[in-house]
PDB file of N, CA, C and O in Angstrom, chain B, residues numbered from 101:
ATOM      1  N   UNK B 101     -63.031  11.699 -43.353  1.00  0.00           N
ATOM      2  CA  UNK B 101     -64.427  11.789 -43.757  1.00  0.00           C
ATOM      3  C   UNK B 101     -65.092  13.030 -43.182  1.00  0.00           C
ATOM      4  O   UNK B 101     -65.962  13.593 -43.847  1.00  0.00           O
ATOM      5  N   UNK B 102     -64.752  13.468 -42.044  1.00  0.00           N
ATOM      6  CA  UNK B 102     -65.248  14.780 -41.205  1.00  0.00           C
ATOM      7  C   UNK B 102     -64.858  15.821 -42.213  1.00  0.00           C
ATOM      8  O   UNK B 102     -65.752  16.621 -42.491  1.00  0.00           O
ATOM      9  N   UNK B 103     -63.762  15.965 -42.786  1.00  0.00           N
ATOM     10  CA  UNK B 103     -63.401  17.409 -43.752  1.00  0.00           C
ATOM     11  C   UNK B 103     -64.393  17.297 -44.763  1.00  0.00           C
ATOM     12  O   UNK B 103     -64.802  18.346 -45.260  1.00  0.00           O
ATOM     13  N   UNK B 104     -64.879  16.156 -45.177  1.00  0.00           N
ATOM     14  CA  UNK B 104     -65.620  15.676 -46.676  1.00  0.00           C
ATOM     15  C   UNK B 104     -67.197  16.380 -46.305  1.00  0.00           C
ATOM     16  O   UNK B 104     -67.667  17.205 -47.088  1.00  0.00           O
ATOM     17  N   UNK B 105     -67.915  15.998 -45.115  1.00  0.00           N
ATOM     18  CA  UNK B 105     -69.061  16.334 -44.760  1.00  0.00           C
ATOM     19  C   UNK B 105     -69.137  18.243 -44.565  1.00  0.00           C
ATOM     20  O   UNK B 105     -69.997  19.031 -44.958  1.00  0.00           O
ATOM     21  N   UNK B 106     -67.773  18.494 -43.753  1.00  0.00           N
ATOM     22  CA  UNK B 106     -68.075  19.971 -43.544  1.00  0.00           C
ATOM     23  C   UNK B 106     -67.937  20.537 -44.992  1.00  0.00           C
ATOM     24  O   UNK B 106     -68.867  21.332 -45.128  1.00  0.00           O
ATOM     25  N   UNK B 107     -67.131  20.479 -46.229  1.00  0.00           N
ATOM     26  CA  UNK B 107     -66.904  20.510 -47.382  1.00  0.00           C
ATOM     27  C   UNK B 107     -68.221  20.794 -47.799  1.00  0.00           C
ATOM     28  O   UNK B 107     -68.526  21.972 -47.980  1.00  0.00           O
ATOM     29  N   UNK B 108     -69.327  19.600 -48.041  1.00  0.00           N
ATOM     30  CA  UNK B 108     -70.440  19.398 -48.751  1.00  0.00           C
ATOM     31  C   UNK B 108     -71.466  20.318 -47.758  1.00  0.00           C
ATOM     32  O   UNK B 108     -72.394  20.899 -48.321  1.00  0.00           O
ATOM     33  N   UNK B 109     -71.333  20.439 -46.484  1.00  0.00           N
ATOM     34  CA  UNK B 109     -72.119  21.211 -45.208  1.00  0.00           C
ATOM     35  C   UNK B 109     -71.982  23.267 -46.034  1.00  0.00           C
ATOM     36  O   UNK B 109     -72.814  24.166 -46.152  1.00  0.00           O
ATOM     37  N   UNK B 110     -70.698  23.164 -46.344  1.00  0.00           N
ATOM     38  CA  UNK B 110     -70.675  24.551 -46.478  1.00  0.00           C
ATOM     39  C   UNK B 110     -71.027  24.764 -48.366  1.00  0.00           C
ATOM     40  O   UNK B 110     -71.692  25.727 -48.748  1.00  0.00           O
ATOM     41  N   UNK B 111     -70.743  24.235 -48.870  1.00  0.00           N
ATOM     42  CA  UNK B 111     -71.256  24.459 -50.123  1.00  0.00           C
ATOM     43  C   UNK B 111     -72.965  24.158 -50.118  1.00  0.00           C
ATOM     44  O   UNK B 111     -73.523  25.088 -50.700  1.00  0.00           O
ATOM     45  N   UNK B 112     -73.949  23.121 -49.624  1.00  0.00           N
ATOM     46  CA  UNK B 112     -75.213  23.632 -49.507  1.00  0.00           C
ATOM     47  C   UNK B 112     -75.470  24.656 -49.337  1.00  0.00           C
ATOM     48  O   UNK B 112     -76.153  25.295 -50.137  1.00  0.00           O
ATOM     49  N   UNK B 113     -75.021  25.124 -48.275  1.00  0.00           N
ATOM     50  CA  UNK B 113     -75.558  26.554 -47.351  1.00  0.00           C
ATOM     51  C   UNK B 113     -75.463  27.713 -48.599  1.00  0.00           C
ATOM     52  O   UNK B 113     -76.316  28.496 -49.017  1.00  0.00           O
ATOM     53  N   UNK B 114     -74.068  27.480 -49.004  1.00  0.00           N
ATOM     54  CA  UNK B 114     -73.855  28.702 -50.337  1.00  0.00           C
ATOM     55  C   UNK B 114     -75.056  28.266 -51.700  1.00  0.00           C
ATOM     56  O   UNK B 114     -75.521  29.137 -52.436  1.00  0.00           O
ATOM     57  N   UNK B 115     -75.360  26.984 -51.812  1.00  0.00           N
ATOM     58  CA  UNK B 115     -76.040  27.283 -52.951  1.00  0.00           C
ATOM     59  C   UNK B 115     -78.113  27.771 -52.284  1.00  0.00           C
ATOM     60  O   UNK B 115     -79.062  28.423 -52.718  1.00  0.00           O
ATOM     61  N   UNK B 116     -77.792  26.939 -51.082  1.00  0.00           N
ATOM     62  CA  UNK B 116     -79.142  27.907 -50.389  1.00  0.00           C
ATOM     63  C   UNK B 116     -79.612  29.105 -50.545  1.00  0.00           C
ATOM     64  O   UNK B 116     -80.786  29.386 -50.785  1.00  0.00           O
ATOM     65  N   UNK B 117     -78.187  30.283 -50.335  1.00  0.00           N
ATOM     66  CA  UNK B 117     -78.254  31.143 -49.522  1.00  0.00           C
ATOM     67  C   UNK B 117     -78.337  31.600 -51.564  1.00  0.00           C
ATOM     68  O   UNK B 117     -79.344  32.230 -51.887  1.00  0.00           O
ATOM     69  N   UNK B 118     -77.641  31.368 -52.350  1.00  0.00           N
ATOM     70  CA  UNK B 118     -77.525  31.893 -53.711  1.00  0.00           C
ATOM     71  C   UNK B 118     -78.935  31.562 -54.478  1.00  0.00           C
ATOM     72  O   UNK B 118     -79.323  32.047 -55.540  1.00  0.00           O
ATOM     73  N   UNK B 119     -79.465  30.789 -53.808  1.00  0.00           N
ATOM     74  CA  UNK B 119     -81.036  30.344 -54.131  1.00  0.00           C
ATOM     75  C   UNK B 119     -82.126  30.934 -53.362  1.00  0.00           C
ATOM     76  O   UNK B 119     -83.282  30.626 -53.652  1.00  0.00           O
ATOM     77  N   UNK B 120     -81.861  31.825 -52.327  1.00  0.00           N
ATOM     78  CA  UNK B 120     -82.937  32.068 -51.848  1.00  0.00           C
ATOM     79  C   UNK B 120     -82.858  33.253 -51.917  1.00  0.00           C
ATOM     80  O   UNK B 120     -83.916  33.798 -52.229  1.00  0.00           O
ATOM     81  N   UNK B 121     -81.505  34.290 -51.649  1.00  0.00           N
ATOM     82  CA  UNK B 121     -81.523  35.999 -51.747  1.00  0.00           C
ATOM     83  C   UNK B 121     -82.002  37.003 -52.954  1.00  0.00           C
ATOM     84  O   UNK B 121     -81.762  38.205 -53.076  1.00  0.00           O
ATOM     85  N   UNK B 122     -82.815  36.059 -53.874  1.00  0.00           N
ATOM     86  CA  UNK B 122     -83.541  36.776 -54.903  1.00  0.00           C
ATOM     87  C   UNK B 122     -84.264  36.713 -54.109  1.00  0.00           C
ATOM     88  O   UNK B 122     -83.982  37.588 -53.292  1.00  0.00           O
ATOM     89  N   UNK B 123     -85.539  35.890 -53.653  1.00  0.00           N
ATOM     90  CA  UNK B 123     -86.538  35.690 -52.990  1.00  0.00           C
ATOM     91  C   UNK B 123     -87.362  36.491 -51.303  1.00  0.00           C
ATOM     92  O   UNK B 123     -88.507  36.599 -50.864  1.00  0.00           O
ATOM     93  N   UNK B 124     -85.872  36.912 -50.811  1.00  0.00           N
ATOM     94  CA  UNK B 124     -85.842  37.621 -49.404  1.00  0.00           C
ATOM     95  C   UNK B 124     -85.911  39.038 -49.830  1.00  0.00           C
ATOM     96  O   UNK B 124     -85.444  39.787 -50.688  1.00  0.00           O
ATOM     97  N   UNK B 125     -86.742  39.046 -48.787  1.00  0.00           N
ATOM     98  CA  UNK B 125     -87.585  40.755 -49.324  1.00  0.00           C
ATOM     99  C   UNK B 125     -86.564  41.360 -47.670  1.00  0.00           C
ATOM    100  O   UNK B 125     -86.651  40.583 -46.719  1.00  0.00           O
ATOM    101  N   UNK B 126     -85.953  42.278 -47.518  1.00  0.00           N
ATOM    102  CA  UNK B 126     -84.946  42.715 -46.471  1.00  0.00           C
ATOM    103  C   UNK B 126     -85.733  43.903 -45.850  1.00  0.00           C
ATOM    104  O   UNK B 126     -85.807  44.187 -44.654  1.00  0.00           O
ATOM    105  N   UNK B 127     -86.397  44.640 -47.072  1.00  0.00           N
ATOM    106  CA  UNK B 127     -86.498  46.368 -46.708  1.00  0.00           C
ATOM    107  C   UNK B 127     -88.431  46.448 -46.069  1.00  0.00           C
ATOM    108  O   UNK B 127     -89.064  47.494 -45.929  1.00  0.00           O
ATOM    109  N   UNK B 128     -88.697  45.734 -45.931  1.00  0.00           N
ATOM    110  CA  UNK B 128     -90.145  45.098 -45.421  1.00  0.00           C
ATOM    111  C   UNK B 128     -90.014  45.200 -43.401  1.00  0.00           C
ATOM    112  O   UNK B 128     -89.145  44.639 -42.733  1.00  0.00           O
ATOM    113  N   UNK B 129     -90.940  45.909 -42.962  1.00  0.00           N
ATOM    114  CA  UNK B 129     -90.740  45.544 -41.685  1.00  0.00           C
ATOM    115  C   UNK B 129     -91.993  44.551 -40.896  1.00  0.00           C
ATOM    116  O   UNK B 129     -92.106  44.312 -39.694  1.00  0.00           O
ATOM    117  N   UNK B 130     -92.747  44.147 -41.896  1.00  0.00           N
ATOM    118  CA  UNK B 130     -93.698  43.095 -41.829  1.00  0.00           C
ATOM    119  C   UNK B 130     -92.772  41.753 -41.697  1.00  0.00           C
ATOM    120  O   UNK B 130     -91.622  41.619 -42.116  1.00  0.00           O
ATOM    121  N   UNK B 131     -93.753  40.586 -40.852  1.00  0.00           N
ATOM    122  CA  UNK B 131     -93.763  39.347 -40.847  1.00  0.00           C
ATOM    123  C   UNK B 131     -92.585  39.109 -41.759  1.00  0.00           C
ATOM    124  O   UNK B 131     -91.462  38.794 -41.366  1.00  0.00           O
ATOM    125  N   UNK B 132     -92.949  39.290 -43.026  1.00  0.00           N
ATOM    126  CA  UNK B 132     -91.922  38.901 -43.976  1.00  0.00           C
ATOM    127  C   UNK B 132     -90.272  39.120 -44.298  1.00  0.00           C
ATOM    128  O   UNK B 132     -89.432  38.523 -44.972  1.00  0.00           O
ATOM    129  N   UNK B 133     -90.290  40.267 -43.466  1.00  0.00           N
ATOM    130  CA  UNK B 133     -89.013  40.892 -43.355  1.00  0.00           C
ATOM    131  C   UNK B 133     -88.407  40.318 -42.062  1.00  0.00           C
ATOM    132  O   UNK B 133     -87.191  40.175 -41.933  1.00  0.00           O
ATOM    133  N   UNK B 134     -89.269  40.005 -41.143  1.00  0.00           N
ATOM    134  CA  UNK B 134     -88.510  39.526 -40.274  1.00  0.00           C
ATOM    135  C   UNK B 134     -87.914  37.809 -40.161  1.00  0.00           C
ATOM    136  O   UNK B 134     -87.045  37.212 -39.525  1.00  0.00           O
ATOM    137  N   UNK B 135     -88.983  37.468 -41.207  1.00  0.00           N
ATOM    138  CA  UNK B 135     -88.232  35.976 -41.337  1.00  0.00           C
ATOM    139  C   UNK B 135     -87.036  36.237 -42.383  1.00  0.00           C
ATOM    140  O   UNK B 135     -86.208  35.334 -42.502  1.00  0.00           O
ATOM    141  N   UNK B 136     -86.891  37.383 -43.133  1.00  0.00           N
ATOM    142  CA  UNK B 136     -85.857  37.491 -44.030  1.00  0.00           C
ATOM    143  C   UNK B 136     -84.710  37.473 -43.432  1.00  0.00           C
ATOM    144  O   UNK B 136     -83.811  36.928 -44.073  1.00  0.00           O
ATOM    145  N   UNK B 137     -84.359  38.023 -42.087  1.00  0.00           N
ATOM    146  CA  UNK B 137     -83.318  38.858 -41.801  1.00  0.00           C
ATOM    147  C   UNK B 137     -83.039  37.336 -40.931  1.00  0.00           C
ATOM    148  O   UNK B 137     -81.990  36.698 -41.021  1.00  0.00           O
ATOM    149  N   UNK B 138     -84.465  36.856 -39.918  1.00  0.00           N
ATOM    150  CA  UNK B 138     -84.027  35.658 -39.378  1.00  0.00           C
ATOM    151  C   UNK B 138     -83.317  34.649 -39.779  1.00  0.00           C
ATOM    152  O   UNK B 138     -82.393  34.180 -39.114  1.00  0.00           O
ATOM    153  N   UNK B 139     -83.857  34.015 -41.443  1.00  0.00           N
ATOM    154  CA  UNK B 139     -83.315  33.276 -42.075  1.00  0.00           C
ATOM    155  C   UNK B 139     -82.135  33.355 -42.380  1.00  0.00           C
ATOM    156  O   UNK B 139     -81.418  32.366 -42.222  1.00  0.00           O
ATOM    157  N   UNK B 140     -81.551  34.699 -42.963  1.00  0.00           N
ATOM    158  CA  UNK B 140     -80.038  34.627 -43.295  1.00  0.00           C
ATOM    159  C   UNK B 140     -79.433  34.940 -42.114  1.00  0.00           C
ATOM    160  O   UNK B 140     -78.253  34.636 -42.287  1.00  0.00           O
ATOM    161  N   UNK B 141     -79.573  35.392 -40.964  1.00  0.00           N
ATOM    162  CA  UNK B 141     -78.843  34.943 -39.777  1.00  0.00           C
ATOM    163  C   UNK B 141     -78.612  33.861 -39.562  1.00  0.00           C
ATOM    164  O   UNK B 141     -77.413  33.766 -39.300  1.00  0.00           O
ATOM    165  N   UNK B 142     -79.305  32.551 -39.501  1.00  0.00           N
ATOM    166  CA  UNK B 142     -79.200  31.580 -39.101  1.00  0.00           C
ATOM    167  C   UNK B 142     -78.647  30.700 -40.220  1.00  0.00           C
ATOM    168  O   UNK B 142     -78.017  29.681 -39.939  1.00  0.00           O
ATOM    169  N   UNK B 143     -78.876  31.087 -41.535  1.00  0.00           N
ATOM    170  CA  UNK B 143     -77.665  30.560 -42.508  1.00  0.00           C
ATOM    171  C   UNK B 143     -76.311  31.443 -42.185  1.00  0.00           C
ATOM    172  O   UNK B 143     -75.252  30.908 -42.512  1.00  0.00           O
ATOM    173  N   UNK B 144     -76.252  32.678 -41.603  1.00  0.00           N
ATOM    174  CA  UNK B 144     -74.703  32.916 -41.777  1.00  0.00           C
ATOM    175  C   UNK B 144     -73.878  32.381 -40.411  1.00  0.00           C
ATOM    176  O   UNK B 144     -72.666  32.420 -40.198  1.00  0.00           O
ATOM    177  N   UNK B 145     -74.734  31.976 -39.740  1.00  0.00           N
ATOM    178  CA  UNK B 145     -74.097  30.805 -38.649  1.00  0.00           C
ATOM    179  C   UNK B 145     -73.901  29.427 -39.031  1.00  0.00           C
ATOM    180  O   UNK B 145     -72.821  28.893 -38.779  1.00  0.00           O
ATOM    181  N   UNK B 146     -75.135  28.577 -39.807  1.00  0.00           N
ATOM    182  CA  UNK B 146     -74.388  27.535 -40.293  1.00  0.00           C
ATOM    183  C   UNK B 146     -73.244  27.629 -41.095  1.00  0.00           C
ATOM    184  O   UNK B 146     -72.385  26.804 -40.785  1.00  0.00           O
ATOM    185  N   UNK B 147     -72.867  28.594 -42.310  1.00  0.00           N
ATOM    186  CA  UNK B 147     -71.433  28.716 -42.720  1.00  0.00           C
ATOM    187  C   UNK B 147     -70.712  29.072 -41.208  1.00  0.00           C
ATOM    188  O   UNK B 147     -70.056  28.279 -40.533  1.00  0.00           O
ATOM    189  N   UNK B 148     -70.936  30.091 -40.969  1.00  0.00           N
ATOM    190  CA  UNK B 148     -69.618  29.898 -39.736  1.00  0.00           C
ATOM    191  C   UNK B 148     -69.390  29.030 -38.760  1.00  0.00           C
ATOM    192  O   UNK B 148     -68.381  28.878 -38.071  1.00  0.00           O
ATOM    193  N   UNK B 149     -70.619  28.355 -38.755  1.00  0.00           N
ATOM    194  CA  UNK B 149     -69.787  27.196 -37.772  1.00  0.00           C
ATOM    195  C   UNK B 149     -68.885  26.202 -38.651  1.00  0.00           C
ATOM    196  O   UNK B 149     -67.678  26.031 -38.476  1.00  0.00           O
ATOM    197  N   UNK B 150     -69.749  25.517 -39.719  1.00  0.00           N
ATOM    198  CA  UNK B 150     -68.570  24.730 -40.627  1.00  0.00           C
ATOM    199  C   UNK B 150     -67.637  25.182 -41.165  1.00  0.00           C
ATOM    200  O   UNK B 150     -66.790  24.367 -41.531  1.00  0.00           O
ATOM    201  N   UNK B 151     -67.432  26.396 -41.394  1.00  0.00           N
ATOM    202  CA  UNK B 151     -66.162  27.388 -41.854  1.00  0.00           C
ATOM    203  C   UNK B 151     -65.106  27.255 -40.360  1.00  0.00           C
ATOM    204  O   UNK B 151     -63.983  26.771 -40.501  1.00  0.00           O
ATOM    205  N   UNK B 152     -65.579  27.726 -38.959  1.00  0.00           N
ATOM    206  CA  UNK B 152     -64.891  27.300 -38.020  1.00  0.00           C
ATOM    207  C   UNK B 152     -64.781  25.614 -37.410  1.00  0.00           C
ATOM    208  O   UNK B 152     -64.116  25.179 -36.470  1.00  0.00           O
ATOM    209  N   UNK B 153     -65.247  25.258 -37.883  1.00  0.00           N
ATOM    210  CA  UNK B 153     -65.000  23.434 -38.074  1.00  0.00           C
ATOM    211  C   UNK B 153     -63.563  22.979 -38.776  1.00  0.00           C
ATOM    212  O   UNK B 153     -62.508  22.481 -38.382  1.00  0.00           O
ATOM    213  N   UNK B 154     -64.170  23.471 -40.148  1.00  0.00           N
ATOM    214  CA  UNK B 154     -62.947  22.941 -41.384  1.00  0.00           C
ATOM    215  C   UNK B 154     -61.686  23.969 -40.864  1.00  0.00           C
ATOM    216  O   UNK B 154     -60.764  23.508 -41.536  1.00  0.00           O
ATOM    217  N   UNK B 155     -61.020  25.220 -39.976  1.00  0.00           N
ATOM    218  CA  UNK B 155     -60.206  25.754 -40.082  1.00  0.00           C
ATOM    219  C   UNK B 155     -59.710  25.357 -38.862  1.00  0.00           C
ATOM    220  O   UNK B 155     -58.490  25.218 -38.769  1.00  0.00           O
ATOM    221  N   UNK B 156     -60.465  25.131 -37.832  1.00  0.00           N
ATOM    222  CA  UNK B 156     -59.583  24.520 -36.600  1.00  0.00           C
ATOM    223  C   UNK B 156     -59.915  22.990 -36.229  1.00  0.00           C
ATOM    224  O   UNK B 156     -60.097  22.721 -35.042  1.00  0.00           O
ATOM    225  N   UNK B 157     -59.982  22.197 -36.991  1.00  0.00           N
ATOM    226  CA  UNK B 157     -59.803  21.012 -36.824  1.00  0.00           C
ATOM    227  C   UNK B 157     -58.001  20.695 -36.404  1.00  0.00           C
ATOM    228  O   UNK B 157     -57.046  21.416 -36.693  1.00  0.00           O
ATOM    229  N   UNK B 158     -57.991  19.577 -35.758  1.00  0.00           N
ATOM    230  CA  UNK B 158     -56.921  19.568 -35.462  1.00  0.00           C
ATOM    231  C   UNK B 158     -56.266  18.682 -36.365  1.00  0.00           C
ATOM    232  O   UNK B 158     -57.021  17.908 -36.954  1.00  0.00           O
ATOM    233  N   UNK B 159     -55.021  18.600 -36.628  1.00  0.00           N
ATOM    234  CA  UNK B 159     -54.487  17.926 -37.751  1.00  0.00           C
ATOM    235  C   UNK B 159     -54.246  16.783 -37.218  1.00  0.00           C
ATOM    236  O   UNK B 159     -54.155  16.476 -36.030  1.00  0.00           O
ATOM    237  N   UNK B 160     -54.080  15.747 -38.792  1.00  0.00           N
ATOM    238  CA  UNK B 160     -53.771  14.399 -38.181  1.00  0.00           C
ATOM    239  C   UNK B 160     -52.417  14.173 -38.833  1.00  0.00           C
ATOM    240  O   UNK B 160     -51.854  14.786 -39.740  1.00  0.00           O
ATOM    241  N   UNK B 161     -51.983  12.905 -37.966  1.00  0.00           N
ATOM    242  CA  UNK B 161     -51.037  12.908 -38.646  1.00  0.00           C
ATOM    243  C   UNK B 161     -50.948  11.655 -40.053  1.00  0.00           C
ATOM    244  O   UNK B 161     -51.871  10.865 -40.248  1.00  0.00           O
ATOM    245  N   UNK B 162     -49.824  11.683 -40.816  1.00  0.00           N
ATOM    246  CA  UNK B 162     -49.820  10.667 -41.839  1.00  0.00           C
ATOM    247  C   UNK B 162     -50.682   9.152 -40.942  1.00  0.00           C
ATOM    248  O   UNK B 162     -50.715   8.574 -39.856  1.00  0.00           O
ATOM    249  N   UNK B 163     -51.147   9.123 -42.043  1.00  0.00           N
ATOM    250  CA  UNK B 163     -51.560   7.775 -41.958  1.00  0.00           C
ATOM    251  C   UNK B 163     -50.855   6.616 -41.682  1.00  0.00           C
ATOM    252  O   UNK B 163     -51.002   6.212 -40.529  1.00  0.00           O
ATOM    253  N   UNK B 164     -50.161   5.987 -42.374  1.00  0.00           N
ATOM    254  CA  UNK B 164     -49.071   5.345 -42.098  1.00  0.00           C
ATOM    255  C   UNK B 164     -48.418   5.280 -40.510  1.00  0.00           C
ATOM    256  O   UNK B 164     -48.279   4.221 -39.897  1.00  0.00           O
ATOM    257  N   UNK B 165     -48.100   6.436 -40.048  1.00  0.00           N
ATOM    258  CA  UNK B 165     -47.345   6.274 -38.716  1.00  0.00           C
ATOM    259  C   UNK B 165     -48.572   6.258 -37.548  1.00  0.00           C
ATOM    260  O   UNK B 165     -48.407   5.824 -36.408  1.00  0.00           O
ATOM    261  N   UNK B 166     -49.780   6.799 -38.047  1.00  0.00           N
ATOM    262  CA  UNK B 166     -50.946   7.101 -37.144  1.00  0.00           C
ATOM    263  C   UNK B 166     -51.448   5.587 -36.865  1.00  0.00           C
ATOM    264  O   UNK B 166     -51.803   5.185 -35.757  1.00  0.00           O
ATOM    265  N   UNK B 167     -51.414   4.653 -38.293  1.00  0.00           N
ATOM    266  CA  UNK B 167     -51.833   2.966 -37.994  1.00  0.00           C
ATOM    267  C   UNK B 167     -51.343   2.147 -37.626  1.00  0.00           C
ATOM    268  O   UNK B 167     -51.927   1.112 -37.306  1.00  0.00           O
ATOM    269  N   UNK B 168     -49.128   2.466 -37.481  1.00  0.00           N
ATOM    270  CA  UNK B 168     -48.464   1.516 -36.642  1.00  0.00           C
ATOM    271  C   UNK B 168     -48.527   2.033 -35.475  1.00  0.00           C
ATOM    272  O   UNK B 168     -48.389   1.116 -34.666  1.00  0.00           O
ATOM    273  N   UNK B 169     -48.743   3.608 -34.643  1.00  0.00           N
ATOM    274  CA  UNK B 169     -48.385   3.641 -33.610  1.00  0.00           C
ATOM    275  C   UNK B 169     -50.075   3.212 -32.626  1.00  0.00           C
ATOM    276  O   UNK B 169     -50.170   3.313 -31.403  1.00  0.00           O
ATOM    277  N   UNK B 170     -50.766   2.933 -33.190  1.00  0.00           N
ATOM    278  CA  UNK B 170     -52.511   2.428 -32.849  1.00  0.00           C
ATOM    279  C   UNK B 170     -52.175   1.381 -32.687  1.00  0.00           C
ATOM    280  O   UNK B 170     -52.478   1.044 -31.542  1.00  0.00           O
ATOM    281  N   UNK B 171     -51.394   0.157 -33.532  1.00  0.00           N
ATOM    282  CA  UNK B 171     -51.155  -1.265 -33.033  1.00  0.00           C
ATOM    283  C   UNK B 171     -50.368  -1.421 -31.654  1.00  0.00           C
ATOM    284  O   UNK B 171     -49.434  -0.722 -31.261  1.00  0.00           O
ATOM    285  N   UNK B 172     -50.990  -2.548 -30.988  1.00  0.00           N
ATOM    286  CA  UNK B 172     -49.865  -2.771 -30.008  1.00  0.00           C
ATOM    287  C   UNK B 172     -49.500  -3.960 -29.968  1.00  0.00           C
ATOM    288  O   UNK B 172     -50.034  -4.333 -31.012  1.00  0.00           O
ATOM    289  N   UNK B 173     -48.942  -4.957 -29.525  1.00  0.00           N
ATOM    290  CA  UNK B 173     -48.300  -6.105 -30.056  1.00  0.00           C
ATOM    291  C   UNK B 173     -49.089  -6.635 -28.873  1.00  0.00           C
ATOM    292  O   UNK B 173     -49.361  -5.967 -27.876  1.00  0.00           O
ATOM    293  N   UNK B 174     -49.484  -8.101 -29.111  1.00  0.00           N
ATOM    294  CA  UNK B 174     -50.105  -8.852 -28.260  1.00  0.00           C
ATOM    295  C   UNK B 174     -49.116 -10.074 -27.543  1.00  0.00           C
ATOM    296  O   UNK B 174     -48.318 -10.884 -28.014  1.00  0.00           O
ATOM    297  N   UNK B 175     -49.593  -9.770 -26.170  1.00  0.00           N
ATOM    298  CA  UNK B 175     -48.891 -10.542 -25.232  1.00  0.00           C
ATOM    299  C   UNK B 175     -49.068 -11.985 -25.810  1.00  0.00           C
ATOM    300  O   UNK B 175     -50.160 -12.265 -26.305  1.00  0.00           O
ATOM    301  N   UNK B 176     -48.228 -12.771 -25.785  1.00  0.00           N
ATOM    302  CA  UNK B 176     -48.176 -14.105 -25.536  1.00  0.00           C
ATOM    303  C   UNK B 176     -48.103 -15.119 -24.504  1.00  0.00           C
ATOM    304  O   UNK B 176     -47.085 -15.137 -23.813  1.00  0.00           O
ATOM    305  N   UNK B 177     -49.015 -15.962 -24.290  1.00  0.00           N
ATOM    306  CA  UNK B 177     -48.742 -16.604 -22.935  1.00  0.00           C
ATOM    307  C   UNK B 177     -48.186 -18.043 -23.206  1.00  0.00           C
ATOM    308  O   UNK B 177     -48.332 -18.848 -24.127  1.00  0.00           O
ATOM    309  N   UNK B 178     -47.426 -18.037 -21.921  1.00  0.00           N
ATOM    310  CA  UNK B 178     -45.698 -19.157 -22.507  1.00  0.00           C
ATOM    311  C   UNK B 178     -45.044 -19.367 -21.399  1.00  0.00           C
ATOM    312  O   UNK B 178     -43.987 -19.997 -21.417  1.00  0.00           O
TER     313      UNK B 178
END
């Protein structure tokens, strides 16, 4: 479920960032320019952090061997 969220985490950001860079005025050194430059900084860190999320996650293993070796057999008293 963690790959599924960073998945949907990094495609917002892209349709954000594809929705808002008509709108960002860059060449402005007013107020406005400086939230321009702020804003897509701080979107090109949310992609890179979930971009470095989804690439070094650590792997799991099959399922199957990951849910018998989680069981442990219960003692019996006798």
């Amino acid at each position: 479920m963690e790959k599924n969220r960073v998945i949907l985490s990094l495609l917002l950001c892209g349709v954000m960032l594809y929705y808002a860079m008509p709108h960002l005025v860059l060449t402005t050194s007013s107020l406005q320019g400086i939230f321009s430059i702020s804003w897509l900084t701080f979107a090109l860190f949310v992609a890179g952090g979930n971009l470095s999320s989804l690439l070094y996650a650590p792997r799991r293993k099959k399922a199957g061997i990951q849910k018998n070796s989680a069981r442990k057999p219960l003692r019996q008293r006798g």
